[in-house]
PLY file of the C-alpha trace (Angstrom):
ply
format ascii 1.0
element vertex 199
property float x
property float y
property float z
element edge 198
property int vertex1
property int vertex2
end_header
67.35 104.71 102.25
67.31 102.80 98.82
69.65 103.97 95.99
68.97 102.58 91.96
72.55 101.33 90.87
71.83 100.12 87.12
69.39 96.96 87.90
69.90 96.91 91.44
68.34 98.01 94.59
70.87 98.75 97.04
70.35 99.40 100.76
72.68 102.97 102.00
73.38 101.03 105.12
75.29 98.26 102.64
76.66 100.98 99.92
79.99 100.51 101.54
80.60 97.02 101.64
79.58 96.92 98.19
82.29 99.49 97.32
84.51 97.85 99.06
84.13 94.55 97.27
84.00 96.38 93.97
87.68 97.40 94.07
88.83 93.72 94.26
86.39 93.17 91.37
88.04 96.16 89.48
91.42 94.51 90.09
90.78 91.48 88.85
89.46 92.81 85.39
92.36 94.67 85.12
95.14 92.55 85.30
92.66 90.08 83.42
92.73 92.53 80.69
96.51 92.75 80.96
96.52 96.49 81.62
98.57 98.35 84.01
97.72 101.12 87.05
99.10 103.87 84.61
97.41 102.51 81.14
93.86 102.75 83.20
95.15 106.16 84.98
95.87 107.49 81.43
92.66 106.53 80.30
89.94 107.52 82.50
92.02 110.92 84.15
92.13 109.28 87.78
95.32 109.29 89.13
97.33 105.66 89.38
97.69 105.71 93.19
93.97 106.30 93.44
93.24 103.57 91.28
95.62 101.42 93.59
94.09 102.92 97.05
90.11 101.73 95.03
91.87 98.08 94.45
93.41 97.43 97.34
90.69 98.71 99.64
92.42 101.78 101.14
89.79 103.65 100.07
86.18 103.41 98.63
85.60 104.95 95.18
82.94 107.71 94.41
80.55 106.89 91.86
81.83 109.01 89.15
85.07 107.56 89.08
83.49 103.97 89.52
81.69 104.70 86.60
84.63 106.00 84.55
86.98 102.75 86.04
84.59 100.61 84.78
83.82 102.06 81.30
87.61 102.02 80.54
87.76 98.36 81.40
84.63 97.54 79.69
82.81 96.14 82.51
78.95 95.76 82.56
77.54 96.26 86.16
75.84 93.26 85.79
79.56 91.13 85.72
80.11 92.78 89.07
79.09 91.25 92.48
77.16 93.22 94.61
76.61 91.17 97.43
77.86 92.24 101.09
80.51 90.12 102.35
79.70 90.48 106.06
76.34 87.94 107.11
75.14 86.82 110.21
76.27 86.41 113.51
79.99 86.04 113.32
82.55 85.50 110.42
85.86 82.99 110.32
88.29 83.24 108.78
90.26 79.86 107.81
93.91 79.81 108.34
95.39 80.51 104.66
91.69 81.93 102.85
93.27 85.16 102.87
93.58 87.49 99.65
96.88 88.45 98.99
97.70 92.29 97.52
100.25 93.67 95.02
100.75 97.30 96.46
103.17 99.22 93.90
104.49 101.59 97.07
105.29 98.26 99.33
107.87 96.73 97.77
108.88 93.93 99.83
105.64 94.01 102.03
103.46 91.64 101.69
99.63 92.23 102.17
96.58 89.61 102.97
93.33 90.59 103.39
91.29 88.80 105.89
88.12 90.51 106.81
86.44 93.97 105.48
83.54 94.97 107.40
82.04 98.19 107.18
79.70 99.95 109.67
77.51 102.95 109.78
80.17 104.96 111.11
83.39 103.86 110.00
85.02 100.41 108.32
87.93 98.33 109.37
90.37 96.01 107.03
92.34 93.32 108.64
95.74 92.25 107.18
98.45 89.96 107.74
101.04 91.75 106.63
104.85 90.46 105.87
107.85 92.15 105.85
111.27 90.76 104.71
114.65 91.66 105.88
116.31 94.74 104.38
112.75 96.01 103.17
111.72 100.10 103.63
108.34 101.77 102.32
108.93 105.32 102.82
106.09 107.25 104.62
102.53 107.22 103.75
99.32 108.69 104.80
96.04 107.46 104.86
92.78 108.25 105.90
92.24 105.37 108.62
93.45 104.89 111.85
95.73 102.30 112.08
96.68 99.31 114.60
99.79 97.73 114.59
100.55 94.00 116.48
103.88 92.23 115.75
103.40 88.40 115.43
107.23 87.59 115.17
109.94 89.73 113.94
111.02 93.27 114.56
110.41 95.92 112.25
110.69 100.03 113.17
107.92 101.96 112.28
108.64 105.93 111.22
105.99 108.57 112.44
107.11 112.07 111.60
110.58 112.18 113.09
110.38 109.19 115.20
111.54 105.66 115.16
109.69 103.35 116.94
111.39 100.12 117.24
108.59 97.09 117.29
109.37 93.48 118.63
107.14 90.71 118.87
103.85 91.02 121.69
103.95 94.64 120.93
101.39 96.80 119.76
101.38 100.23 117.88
98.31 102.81 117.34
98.25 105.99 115.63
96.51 108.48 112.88
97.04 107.52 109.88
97.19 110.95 108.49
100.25 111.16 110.06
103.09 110.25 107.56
104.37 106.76 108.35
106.63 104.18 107.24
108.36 101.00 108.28
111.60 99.32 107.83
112.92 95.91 108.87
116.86 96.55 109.21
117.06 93.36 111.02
118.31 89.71 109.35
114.53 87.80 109.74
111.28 88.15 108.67
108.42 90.18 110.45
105.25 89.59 110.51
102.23 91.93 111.43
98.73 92.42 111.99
97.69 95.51 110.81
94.09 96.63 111.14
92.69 100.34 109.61
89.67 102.05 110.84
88.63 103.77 108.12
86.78 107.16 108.81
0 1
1 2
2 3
3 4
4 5
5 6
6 7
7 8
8 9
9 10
10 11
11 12
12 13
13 14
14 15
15 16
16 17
17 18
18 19
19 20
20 21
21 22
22 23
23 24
24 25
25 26
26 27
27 28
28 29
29 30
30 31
31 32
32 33
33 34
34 35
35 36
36 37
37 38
38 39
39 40
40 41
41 42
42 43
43 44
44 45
45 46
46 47
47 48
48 49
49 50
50 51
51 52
52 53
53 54
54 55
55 56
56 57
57 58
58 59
59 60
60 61
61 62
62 63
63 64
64 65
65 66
66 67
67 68
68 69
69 70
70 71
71 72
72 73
73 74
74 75
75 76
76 77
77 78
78 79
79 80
80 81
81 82
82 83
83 84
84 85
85 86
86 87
87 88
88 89
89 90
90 91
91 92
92 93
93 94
94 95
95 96
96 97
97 98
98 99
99 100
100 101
101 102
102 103
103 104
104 105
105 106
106 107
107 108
108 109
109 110
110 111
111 112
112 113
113 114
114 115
115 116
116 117
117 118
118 119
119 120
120 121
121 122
122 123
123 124
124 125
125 126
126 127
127 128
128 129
129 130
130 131
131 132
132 133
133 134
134 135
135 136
136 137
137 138
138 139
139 140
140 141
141 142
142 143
143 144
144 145
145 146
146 147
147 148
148 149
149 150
150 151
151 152
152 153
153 154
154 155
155 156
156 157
157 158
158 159
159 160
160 161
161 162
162 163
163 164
164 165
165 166
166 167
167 168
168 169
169 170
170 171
171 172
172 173
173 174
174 175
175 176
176 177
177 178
178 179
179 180
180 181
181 182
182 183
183 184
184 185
185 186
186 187
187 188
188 189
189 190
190 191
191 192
192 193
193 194
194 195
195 196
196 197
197 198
């Protein structure tokens, strides 16, 4: 199926992916524009951590509130690139390429993006993800499944009522509906890959 986006012709089976890459887009124009989650919130009536889930790719924005994003920021469709980030065969990704995230409810966690790829059925996000001694996001949900593998470091990771205590080699999978946080109580560094399946 075909769908009429302003000047564009846009394939359903790509929709995503260009959704997807909007949000970094919308990010960029933002801080470019030297506005703040909760000046653009105020404005267009979506909340803040929405706006933050649509940036940082947690989540892929409806159309409406695309449309309302974008008229608060005074973006033309035109500046935006619609182009699908996954081609061909295979994709690398070179060692240090990856795009690194400001998430206001991960202080101390540090975010890369490597790799969004969506599917006809779901999408997945690949992160490096750091996380320095003495740092704690309390719980979360999200609407992904998410996979957990520890590179180096220990961290615990807090489902419901349970600490799970993470060293390097190991590797952690669960719902991400279920509330979920992590700590690093320990005196080094930890560093993750963390992949979502998004549903």
């Amino acid at each position: 199926m075909l769908f009429f986006l302003g000047k564009f012709l846009i394939n359903s089976n790509s929709m995503d992916d260009i959704l997807i890459n909007i949000g970094r887009q919308l990010k960029l124009a933002r801080q470019k524009r030297d506005l703040t989650l909760q000046q653009v919130a105020k404005r267009t009536g979506v909340s803040a951590g929405l706006i933050s889930k649509i940036e940082n790719l947690r989540t892929t924005p409806s159309l409406p509130v695309l449309l309302k994003i974008m008229q608060t920021l005074s973006i033309d469709l035109s500046e935006l690139d619609l182009s699908s980030s996954v081609t061909g065969d295979y994709i690398v990704i070179k060692n240090g390429t990856g795009t690194k995230e400001d998430r206001e409810d991960s202080v101390n966690l540090e975010y890369t993006h490597l790799l969004s790829s969506p599917s006809s059925d779901s999408s997945i996000r690949v992160y490096i993800v750091s996380v320095s001694a003495g740092a704690y996001r309390k719980p979360i949900s999200t609407n992904a499944n998410e996979l957990i593998y520890v590179l180096g470091g220990k961290v615990n990771y807090l489902l419901k009522k349970d600490k799970v205590l993470l060293e390097k080699g190991d590797l952690l999978y669960f719902d991400g509906s279920i509330p979920h946080g992590v700590s690093n109580e320990f005196d080094e560094q930890a560093t993750m890959l963390k992949i979502y399946f998004l549903h």
